[in-house]
Backbone as numpy.savetxt, mean C-alpha at the origin, in Angstrom:
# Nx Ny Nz CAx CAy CAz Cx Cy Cz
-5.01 -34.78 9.51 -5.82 -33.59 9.51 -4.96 -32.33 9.51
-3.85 -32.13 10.12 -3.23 -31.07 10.25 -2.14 -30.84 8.80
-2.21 -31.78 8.65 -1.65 -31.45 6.94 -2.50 -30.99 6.00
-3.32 -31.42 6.09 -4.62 -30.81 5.38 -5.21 -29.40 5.49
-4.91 -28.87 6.82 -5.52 -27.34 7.60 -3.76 -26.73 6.65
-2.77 -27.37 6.53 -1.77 -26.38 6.22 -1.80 -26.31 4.50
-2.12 -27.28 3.68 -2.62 -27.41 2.60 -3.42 -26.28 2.20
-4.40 -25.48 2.93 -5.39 -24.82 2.72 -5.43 -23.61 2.82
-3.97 -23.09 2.73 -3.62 -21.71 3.01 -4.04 -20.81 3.48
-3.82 -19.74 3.24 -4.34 -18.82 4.51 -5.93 -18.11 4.56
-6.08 -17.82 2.94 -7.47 -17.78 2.34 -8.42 -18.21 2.77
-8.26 -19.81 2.88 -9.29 -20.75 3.39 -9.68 -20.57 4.52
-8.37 -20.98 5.52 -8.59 -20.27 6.97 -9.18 -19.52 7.21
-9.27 -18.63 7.13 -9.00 -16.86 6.80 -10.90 -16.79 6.48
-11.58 -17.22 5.21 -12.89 -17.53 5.37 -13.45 -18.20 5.77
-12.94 -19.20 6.32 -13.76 -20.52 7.41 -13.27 -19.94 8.56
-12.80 -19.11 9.27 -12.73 -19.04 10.68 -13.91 -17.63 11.14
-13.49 -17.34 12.44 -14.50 -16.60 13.42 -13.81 -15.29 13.00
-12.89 -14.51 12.55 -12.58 -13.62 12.35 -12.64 -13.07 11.05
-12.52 -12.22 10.93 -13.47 -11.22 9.50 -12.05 -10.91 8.69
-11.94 -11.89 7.74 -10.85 -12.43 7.01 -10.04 -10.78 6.58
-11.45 -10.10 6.05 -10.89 -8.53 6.05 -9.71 -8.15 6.83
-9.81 -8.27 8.26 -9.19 -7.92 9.29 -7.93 -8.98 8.93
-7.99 -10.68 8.99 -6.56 -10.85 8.16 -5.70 -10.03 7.53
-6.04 -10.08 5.75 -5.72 -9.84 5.18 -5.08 -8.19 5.57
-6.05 -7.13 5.90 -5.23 -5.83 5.96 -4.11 -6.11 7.14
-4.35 -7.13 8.27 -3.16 -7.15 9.00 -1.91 -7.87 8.67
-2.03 -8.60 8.15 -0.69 -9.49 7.44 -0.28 -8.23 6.11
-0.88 -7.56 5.50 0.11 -6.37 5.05 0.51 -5.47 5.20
-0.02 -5.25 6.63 0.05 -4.14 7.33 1.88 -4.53 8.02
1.64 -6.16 8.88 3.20 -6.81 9.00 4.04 -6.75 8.19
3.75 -7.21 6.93 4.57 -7.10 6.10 5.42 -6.00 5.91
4.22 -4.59 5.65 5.18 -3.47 4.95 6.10 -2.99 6.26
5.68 -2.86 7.46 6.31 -2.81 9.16 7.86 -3.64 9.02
7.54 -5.02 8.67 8.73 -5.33 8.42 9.91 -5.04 7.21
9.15 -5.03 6.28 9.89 -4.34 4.82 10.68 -2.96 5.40
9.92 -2.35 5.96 10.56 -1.03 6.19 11.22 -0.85 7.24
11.45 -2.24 8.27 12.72 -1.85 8.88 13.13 -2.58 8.56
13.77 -2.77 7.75 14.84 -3.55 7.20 15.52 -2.89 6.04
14.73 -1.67 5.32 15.11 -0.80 4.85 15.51 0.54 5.52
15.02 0.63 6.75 15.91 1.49 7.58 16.61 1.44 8.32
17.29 -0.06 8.91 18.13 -0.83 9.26 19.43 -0.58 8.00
19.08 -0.86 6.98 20.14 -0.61 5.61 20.10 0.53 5.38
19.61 1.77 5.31 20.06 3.02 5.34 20.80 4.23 6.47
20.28 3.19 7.79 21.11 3.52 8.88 22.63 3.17 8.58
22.76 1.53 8.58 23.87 1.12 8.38 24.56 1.95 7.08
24.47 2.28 5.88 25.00 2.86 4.76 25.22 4.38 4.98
24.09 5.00 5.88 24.51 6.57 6.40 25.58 6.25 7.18
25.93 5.31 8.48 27.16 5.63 8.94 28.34 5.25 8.47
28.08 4.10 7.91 29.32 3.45 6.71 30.00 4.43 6.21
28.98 5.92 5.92 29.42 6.63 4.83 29.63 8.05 5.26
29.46 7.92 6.87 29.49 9.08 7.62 28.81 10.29 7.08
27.38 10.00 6.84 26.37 11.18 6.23 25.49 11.58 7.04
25.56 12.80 7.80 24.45 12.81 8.78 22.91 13.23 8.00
21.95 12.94 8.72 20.63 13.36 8.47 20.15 14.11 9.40
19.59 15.00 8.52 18.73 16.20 9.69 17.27 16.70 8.47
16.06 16.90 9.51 15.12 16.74 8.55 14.43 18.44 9.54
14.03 19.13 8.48 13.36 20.25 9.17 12.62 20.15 10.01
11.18 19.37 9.65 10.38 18.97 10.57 10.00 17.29 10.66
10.96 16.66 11.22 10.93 15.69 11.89 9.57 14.91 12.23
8.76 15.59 13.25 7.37 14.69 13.57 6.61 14.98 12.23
6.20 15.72 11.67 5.95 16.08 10.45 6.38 14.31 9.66
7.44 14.69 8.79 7.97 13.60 8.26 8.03 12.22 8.94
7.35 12.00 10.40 7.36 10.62 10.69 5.86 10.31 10.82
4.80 11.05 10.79 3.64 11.05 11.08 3.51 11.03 9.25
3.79 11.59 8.19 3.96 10.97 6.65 4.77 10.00 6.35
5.37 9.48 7.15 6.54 8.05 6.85 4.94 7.16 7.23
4.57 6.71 8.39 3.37 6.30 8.69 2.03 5.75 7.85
1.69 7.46 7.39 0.84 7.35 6.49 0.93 6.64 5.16
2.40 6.74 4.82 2.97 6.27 3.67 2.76 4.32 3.83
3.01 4.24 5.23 3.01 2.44 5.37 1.65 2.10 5.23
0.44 3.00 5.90 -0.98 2.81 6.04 -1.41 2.46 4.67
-1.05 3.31 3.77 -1.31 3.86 2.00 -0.83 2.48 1.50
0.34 2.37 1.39 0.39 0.66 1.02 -0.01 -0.34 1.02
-0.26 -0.64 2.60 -0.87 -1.74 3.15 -2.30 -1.64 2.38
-3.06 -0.30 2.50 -4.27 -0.17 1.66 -4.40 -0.79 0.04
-3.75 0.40 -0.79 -3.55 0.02 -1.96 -3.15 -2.08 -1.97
-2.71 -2.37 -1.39 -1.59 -3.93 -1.47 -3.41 -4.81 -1.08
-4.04 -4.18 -0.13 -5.12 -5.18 -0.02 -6.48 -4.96 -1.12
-6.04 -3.32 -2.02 -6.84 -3.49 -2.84 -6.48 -4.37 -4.42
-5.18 -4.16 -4.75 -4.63 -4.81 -5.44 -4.83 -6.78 -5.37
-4.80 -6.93 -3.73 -4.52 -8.31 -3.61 -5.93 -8.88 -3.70
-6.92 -8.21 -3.85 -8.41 -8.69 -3.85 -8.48 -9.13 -5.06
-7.88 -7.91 -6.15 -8.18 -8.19 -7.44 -7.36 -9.88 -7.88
-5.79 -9.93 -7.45 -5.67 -11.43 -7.55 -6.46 -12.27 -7.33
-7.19 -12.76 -6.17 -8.11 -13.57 -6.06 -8.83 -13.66 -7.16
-9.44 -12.72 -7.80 -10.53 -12.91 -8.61 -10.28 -12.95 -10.40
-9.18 -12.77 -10.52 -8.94 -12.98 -12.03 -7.54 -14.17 -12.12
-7.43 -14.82 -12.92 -6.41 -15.89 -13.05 -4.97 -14.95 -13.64
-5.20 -13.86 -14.49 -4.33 -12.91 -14.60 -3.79 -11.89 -13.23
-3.81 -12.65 -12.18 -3.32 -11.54 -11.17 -2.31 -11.03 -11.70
-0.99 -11.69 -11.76 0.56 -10.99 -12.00 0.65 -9.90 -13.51
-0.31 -10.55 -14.26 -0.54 -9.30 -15.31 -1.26 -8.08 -14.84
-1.88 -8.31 -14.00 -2.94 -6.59 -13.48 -1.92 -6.17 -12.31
-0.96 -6.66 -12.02 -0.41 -6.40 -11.24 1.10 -4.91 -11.78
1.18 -6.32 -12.99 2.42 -5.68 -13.91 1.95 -4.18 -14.20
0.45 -4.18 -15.06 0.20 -3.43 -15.62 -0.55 -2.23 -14.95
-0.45 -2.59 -13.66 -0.52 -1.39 -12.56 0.57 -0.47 -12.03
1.56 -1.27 -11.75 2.88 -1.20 -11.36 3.45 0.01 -11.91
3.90 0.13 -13.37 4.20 0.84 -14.02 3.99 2.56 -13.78
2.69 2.14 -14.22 1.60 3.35 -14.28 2.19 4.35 -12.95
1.62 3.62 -11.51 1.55 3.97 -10.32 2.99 4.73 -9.79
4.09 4.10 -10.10 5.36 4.42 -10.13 5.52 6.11 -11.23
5.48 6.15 -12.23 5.77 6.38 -13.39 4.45 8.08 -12.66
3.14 8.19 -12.40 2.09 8.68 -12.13 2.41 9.36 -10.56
3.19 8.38 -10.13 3.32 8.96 -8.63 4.03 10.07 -8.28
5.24 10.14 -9.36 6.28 10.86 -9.22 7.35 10.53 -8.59
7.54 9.39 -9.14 9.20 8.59 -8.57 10.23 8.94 -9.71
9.49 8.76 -11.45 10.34 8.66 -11.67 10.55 10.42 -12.92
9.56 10.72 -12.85 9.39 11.99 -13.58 8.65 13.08 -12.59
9.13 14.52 -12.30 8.28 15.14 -11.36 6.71 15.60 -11.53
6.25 15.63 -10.67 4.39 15.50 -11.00 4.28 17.14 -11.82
4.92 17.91 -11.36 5.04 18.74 -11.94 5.56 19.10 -13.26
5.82 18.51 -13.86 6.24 18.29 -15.04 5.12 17.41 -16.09
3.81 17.19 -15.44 3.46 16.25 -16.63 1.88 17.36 -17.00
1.37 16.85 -18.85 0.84 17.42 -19.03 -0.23 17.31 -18.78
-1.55 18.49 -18.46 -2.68 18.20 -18.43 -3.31 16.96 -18.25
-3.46 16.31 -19.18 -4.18 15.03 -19.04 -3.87 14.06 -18.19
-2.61 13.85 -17.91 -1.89 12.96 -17.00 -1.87 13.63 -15.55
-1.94 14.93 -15.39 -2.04 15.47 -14.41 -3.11 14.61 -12.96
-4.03 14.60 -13.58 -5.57 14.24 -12.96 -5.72 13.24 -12.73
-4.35 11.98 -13.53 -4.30 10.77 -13.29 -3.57 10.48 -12.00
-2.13 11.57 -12.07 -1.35 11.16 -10.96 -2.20 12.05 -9.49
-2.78 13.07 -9.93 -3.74 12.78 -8.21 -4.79 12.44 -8.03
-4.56 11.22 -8.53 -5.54 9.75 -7.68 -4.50 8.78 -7.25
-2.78 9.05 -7.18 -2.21 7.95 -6.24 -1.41 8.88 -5.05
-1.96 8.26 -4.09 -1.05 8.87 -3.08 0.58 9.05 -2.75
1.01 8.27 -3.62 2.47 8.21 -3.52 2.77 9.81 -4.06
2.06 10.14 -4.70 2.45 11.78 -5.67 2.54 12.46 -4.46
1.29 12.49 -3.90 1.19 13.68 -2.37 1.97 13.31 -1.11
1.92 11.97 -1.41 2.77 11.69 0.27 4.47 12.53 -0.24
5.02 12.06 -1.39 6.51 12.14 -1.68 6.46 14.29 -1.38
5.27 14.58 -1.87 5.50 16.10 -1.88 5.76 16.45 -0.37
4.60 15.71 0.24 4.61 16.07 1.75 6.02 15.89 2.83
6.56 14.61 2.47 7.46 14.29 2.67 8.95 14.98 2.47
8.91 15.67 0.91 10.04 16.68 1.03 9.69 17.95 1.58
8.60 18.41 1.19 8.06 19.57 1.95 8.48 19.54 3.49
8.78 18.65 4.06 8.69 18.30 5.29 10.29 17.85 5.78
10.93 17.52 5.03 12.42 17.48 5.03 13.02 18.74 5.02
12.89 19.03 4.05 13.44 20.28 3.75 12.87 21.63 4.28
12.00 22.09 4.32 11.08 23.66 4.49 10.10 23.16 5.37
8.96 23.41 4.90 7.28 23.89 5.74 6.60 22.87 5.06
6.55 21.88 5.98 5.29 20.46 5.51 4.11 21.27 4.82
3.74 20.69 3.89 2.43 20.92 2.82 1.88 19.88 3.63
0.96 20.36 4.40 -0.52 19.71 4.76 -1.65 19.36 4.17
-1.75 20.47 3.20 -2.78 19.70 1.94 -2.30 18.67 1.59
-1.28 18.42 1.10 -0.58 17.50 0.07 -0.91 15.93 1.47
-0.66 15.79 2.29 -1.05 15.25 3.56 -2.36 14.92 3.88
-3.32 15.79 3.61 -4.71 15.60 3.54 -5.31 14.59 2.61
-4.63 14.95 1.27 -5.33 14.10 0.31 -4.89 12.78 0.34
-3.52 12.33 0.86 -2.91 11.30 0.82 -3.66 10.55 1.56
-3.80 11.12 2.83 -4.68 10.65 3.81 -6.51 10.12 3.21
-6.73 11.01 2.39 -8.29 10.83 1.78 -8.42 9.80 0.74
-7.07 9.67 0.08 -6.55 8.61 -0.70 -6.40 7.61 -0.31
-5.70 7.08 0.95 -5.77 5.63 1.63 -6.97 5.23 2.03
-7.58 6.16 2.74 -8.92 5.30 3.32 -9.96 5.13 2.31
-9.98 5.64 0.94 -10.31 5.20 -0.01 -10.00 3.83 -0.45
-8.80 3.66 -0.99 -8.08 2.58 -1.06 -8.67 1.15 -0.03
-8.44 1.76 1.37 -8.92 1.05 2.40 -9.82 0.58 2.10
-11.05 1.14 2.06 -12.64 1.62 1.81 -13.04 0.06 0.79
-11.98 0.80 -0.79 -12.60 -0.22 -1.53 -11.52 -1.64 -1.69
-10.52 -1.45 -1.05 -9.86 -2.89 -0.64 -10.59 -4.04 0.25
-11.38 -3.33 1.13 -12.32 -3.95 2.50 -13.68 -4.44 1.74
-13.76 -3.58 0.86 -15.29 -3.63 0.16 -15.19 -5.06 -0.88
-14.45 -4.99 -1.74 -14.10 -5.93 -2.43 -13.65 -7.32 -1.71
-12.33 -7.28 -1.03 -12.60 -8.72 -0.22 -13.60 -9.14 0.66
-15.05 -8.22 1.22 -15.66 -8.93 1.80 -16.82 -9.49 0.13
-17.09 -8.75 -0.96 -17.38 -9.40 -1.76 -17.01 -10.77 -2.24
-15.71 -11.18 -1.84 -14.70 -12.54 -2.32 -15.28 -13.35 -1.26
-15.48 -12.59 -0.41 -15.72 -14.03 0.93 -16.53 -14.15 0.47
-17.98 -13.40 0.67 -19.24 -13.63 0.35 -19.58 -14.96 -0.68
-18.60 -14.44 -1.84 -18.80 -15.70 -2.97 -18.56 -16.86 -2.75
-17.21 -16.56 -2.16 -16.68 -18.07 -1.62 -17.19 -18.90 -1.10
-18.10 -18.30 -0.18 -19.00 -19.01 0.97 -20.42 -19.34 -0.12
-20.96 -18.63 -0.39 -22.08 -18.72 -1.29 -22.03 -20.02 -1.75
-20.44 -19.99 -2.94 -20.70 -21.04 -4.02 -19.89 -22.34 -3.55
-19.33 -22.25 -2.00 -18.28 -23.06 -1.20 -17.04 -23.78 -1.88
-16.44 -22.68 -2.93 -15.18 -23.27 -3.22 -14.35 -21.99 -2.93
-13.03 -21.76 -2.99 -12.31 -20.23 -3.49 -11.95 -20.67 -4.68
-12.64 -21.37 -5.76 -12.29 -21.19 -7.35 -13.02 -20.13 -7.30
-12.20 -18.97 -7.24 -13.23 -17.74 -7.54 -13.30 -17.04 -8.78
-12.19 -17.37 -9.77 -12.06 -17.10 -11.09 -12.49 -17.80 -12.22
């Protein structure tokens, strides 16, 4: 029997048990990105002193109260993204073909300020655009709080329809009692 309960991954569990799988799922990526990110600031600690570079940030609580938001925003987006796997056999393609965009839209790799009109309106609908503004705003000079606001109005969106959608997946699951949900 207990080979069988481990067979059944976490999904299964996760909708056959007493807890509101929702609540899973956003907490195991919520661990995740917690751990991702110290381990990336574990390696940038270690490489700032390696390299004897000090850091000093203007406004400090500012920039850690948007470091935060920035993990919340992920974990969001990651459980709205991860709903959509469940439900199409193309996960890693909607994944790919999100990826891009989101990066590219956010302002990682071109400044938001720099793009035209049309694309404009695209990149503020991802929070990575406003958190990164807030974030230098906040390093450097006078935190942009708007830019903070929306990021903020942006995750619990995200949240909103990440929560909304996997309790739709359970629902089915249970309905039609398989997770062939695709």
């Amino acid at each position: 029997m207990l080979r069988r309960e481990r067979a059944m991954g976490t999904l299964a569990r996760a909708l056959a048990g007493l807890v509101d799988a929702r609540l899973i799922a956003l907490g195991k990526g919520l661990g995740a990105a917690v751990l991702s990110n110290v381990w990336a600031l574990a390696t940038l600690a270690v490489t700032l002193i390696a390299l004897q570079q000090p850091v000093s940030f203007a406004h400090p609580g500012a920039f850690l109260v948007g470091y935060v938001v920035l993990i919340a925003s992920g974990s969001a987006i990651g459980l709205l993204i991860g709903s959509v796997f469940v439900v199409t056999r193309y996960g890693a393609q909607v994944s790919a073909f999100l990826t891009f965009p989101v990066i590219l839209l956010g302002g990682m790799l071109i400044p938001s300020n720099l793009f035209p009109p049309p694309l404009s309106w695209l990149s503020a609908l991802i929070s990575l655009r406003w958190l990164q503004e807030f974030l230098v705003t906040s390093a450097v000079g006078s935190p942009n709080y708007l830019a903070l606001e929306v990021a903020v109005r942006l995750t619990v969106a995200y949240a909103v329809g990440g929560i909304w959608l996997f309790g739709r997946i359970a629902q089915k699951a249970r309905r039609d009692g398989s997770l062939d949900l695709y």
